[in-house]
C-alpha positions in Angstrom: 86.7 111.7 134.1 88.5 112.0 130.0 88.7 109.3 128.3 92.9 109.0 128.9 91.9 108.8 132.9 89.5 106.0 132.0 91.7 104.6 129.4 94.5 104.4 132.5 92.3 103.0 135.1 91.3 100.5 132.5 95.2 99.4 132.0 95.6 98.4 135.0 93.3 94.9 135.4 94.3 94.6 130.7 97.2 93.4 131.3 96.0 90.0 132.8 93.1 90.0 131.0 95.4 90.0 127.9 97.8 87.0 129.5 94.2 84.7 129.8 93.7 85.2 125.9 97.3 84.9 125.3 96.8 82.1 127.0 94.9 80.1 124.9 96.9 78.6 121.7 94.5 79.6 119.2 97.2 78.7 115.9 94.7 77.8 113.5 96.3 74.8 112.2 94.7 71.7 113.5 98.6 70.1 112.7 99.8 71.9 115.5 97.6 72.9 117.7 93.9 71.6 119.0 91.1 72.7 117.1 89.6 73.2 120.6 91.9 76.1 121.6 90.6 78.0 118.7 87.4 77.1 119.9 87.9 78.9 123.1 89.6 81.7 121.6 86.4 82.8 119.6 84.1 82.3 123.0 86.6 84.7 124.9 85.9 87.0 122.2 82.5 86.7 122.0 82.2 86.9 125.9 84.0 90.1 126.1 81.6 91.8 123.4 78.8 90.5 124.2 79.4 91.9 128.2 79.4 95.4 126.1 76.0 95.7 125.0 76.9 93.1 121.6 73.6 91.1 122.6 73.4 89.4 119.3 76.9 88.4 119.5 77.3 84.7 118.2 79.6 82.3 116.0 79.6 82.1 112.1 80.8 79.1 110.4 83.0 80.2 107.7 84.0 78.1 104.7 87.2 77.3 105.0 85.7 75.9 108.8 86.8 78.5 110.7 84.5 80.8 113.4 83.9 84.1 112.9 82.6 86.5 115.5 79.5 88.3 114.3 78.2 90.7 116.2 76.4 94.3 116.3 75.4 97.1 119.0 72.9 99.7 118.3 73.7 103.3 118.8 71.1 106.0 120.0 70.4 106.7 116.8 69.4 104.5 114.0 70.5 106.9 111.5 74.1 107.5 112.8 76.8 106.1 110.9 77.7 101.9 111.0 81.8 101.8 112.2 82.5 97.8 111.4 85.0 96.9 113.7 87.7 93.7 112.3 90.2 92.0 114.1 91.4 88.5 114.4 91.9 85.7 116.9 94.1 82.9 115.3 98.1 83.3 116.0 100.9 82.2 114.3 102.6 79.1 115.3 105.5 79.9 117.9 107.9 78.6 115.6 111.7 77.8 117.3 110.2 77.9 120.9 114.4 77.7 121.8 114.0 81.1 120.5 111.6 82.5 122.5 113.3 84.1 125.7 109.9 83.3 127.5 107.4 80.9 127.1 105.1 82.2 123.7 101.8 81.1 125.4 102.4 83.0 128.6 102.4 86.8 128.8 105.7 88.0 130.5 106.3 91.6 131.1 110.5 92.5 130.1 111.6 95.7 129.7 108.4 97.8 129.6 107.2 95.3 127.1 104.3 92.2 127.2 105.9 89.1 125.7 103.6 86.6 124.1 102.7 85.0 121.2 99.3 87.1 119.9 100.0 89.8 122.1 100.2 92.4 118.9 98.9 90.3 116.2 96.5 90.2 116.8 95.1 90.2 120.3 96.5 92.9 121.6 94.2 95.1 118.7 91.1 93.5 120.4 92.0 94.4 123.6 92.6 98.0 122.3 88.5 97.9 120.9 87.5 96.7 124.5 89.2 99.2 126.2 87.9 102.0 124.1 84.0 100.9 124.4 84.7 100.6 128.0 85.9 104.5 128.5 83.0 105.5 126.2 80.7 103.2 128.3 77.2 103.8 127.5 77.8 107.0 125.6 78.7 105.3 122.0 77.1 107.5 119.3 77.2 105.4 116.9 76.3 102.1 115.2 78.7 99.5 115.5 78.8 96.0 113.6 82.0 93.4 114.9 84.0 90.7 113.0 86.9 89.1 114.8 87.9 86.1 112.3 89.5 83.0 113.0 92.1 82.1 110.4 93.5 85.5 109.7 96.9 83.6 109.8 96.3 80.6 107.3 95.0 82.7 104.6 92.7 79.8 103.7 89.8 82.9 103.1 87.3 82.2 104.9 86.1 85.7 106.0 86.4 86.6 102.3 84.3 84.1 101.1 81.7 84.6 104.1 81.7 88.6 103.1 81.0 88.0 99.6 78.0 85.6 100.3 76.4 87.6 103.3 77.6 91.3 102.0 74.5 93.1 103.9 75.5 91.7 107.9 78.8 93.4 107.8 77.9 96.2 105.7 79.2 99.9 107.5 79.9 103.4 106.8 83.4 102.8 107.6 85.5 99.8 108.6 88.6 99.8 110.9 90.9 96.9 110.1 92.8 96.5 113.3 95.7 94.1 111.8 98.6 96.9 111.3 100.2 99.9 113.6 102.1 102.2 113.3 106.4 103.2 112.5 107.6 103.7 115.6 106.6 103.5 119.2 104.2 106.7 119.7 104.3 107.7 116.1 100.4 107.2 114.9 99.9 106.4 111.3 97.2 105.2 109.3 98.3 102.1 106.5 96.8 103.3 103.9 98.8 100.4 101.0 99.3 97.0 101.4 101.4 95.2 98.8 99.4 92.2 96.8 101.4 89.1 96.5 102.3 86.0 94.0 103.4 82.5 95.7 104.7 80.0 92.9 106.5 76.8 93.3 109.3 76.3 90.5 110.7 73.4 89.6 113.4 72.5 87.7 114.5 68.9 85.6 117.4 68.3 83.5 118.3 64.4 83.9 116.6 61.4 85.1 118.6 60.8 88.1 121.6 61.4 90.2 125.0 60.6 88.2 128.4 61.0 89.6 129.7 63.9 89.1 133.0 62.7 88.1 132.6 60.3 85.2 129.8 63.0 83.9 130.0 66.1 85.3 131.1 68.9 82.9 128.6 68.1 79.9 125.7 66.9 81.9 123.6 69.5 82.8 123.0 70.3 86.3 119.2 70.9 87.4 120.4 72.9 90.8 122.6 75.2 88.8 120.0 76.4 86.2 117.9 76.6 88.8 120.3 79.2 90.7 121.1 80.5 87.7 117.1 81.2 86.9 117.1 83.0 90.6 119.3 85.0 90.2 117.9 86.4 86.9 115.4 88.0 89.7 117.4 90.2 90.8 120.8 93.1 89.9 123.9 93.5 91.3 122.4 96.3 93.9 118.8 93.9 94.8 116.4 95.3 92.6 114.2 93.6 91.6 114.5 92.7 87.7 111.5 90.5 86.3 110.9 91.4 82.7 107.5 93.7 82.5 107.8 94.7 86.1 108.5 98.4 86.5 110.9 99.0 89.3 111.3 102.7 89.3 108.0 103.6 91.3 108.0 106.0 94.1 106.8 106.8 97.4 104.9 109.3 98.2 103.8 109.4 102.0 106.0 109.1 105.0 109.6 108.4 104.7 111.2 104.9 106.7 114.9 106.6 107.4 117.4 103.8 106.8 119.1 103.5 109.9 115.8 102.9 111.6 115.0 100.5 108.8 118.3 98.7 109.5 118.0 98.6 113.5 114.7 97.1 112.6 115.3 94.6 110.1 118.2 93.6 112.5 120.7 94.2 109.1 124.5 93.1 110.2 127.3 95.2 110.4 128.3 96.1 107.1 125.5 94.3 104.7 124.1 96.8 102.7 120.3 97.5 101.9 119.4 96.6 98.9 118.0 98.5 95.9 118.3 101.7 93.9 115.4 103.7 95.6 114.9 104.7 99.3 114.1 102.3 101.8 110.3 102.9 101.1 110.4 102.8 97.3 111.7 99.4 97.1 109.4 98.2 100.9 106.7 99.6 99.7 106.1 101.1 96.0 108.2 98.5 94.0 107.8 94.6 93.1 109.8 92.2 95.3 110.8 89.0 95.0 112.3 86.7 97.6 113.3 83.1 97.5 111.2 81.2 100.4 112.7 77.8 100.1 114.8 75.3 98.0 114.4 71.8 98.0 117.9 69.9 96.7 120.7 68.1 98.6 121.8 69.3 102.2 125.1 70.4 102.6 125.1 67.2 105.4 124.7 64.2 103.8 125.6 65.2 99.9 127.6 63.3 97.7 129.5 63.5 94.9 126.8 63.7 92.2 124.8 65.5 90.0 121.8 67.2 90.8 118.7 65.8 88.5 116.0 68.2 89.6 115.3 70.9 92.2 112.7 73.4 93.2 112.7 76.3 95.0 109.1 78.5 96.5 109.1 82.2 95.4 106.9 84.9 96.8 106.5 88.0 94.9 105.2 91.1 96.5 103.1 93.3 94.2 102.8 96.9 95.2 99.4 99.1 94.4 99.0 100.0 90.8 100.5 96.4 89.8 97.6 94.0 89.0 98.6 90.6 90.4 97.4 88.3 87.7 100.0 90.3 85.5 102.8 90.3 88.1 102.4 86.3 88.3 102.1 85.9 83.9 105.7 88.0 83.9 107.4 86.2 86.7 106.5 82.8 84.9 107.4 84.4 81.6 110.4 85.6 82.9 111.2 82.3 84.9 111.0 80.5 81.6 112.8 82.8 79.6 115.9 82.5 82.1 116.0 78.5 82.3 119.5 77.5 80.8 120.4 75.0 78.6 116.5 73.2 77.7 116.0 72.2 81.2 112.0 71.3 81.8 110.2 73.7 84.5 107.3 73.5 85.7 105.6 76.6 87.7 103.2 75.9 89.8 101.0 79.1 91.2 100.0 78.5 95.4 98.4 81.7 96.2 97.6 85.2 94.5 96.4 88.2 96.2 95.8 91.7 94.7 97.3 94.6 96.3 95.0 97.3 97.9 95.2 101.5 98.4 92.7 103.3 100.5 90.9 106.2 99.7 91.9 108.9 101.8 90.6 112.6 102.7 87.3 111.2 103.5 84.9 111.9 106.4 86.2 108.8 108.5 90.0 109.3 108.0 90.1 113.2 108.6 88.4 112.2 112.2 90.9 109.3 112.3 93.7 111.7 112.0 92.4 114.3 114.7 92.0 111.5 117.0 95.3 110.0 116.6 97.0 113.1 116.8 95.3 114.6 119.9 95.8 110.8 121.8 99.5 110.4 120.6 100.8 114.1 120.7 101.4 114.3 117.3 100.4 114.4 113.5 99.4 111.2 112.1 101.3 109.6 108.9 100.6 107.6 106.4 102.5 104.4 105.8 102.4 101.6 102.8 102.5 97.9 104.3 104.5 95.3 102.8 102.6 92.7 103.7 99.1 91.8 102.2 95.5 91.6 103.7 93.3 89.9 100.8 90.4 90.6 103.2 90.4 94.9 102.9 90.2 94.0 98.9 86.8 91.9 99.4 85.2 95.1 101.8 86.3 97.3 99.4 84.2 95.5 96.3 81.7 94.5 98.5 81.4 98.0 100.0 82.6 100.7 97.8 81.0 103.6 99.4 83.0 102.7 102.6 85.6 104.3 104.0 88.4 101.6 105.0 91.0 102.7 107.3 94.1 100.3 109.1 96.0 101.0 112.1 96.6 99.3 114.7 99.0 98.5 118.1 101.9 96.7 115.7 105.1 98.1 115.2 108.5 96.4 114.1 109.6 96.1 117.8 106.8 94.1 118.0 108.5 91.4 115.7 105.2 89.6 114.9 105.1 86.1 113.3 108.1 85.6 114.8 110.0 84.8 118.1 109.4 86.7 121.0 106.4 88.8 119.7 105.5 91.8 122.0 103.4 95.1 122.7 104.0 97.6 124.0 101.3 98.4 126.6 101.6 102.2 125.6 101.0 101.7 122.2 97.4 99.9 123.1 96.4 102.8 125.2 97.0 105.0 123.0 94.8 103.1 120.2 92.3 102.6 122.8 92.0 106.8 123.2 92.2 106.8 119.8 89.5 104.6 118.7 87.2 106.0 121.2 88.1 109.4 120.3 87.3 108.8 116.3 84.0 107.6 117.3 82.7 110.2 118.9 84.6 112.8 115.8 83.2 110.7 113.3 79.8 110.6 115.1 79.5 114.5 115.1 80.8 115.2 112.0 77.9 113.0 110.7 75.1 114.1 112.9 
């Protein structure tokens, strides 16, 4: 029997094998959700590996206190290459359950589609690496290490910081970071960008409190409208963005994202326009951006007549490869400042920085990666950017610079991850199963 026949046969029991670990609430945020579920999501995990020849499989404390899954299985030959495989366990919260048209925690097939919270991101990626051991069954030719981390989600970085301080356990020829997918629905691609990323908190004063806006408004200054006025210094009249010593003209260079796509995605209204100069993936991928997360100041319900004395708003800034982050956080405080009106104090606080990361491509690993993908989907894989950011593939590569890092994965943007009414589509994880069992056994010979 091929691997696709095995692959199907396999599909038939995954589906409630996925709806048990959907199951389990495993939000790693012990505010929301027992630290017990998270528990049990990491021995689910460690069961299932451990049943395929894993034997050493066990829990890792990490620092931020979170459990990794550590694990490795020897091929038949010692000197075959390592293939590190990475996923991770933890969820986002469910957010507006209202929202959800099923329940998060409970896998619901609609429409061809599995409903659930964690049911791309990113459980449905692990089920994709059991399925594919289990159609290779005992015929794996090569050497495979396992981490499956449990706070993926929180980005407290504790997988990073347990890398860096125990760089020889996870050390691999190549390492597949499961956390991505692909463009479309049957369209494989490899990510082979992730943007970096800048989180500040800005905050702006002007008097010591609230004054009526009557007896003093007109010369008193106003700390919610310098504050506007400071955001929208971030951006021009057609949404690019504009931070002083940013460049903003940078193109990309792999696969295009057509617009109209983009919009159905995005779910863009009716007549809104998209926003910037360059194509869709210039500005989603290749180019800064800037987007205003939150605003503290006075609800429209409840407002009165006065004067606002200080505000604050959160900003995260997405840094695209070739940017270094620590310089993209110096301009956007530099420009912040330079923007304030009228001698207002600010104070800009910096939460979180990550760089962004580009894989090498055109090795060994990613030229077997391709064949695979393209013989299991029916067609050529791509190469996409990401704009979101994975610290962690930044950490493997300094850690292991001789290895060949390659992210895919069973997420696309129907799959509307970290927010309501996640989903997979059960095609989409059979065809990364065949794929992933495919590239091993490529990989494998191209090696031998």
């Amino acid at each position: 029997m091929d691997l696709r026949s095995r692959i199907a046969d396999l599909m038939r029991p995954a589906q409630g094998e996925l709806a048990e670990f959907v199951a389990i609430r495993s939000v790693a945020d012990p505010r929301q959700f027992p630290v017990e579920e998270c528990a049990k999501a990491a021995q689910w995990v460690l069961d299932k590996f451990a049943e395929l020849g894993f034997s050493d499989a066990h829990l890792e404390r990490t620092p931020d206190g979170s459990d990794a899954v550590i694990g490795s299985r020897p091929g038949p030959d010692p000197d075959a290459p390592t293939v590190l495989l990475y996923a991770h366990y933890d969820v986002q919260p469910p957010l507006n359950d209202a929202a959800w048209r099923t329940p998060p925690f409970e896998l619901t097939e609609a429409g061809g589609r599995w409903y659930g919270r964690g049911a791309a991101d990113c459980k449905g990626n692990i089920l994709a690496h059991l399925l594919a051991l289990r159609a290779l069954g005992n015929d794996i030719p090569v050497n495979l290490k396992l981490v499956v981390e449990g706070s993926e989600e929180q980005g407290t970085g504790g997988l990073e910081a347990f890398v860096a301080s125990h760089p020889d356990l996870l050390r691999a020829d190549t390492i597949l970071v499961c956390d991505t997918g692909n463009a479309a629905v049957g369209h494989p691609a490899a990510t082979v960008t992730l943007r970096g990323m800048v989180n500040v908190v800005v905050t702006v004063e002007a008097l010591t409190s609230e004054l009526h806006s009557g007896m003093f408004g007109g010369p008193a200054p106003d700390a919610l409208a310098a504050l506007i006025a400071m955001l929208a210094s971030l951006r021009d009249g057609q949404g690019n963005t504009t931070i002083t010593g940013l460049g903003k003209t940078q193109t990309w260079t792999g696969a295009p994202y057509p617009p109209e796509q983009f919009r159905t995605d995005a779910g863009v209204l009716e007549g809104v326009s998209l926003l910037g100069a360059g194509s869709v993936s210039d500005m989603l991928w290749a180019r800064p951006a800037v987007t205003v997360l939150g605003i503290d100041c006075p609800p429209v319900t409840g407002s009165t007549a006065a004067i606002v004395p200080r505000a604050a708003a959160r900003l995260n800034l997405r840094v695209p490869p070739g940017m270094a982050a620590a310089d993209a956080h110096t301009a956007l405080v530099s420009h912040l400042k330079a923007n304030a009106p009228w001698g207002v104090h600010v104070e800009i606080e910096l939460e979180a920085i990550g760089s962004p990361f580009q894989a090498a491509v055109g090795g060994p690993a990613f030229e077997a990666m391709s064949a695979a993908m393209s013989q299991a989907y029916g067609r050529p894989m791509t190469t996409l950017g990401q704009g979101g950011s994975i610290p962690l593939c930044n950490v493997f590569a300094d850690t292991y610079p001789d290895a060949e890092i390659i992210l895919l994965g069973v997420e696309e943007p129907l799959a509307l991850i970290h927010a309501p009414n996640e989903s997979v589509d059960p095609n989409e994880i059979s065809a990364m199963a065949e794929s992933l069992a495919l590239f091993l056994r490529r990989y494998a010979a191209l090696q031998g």
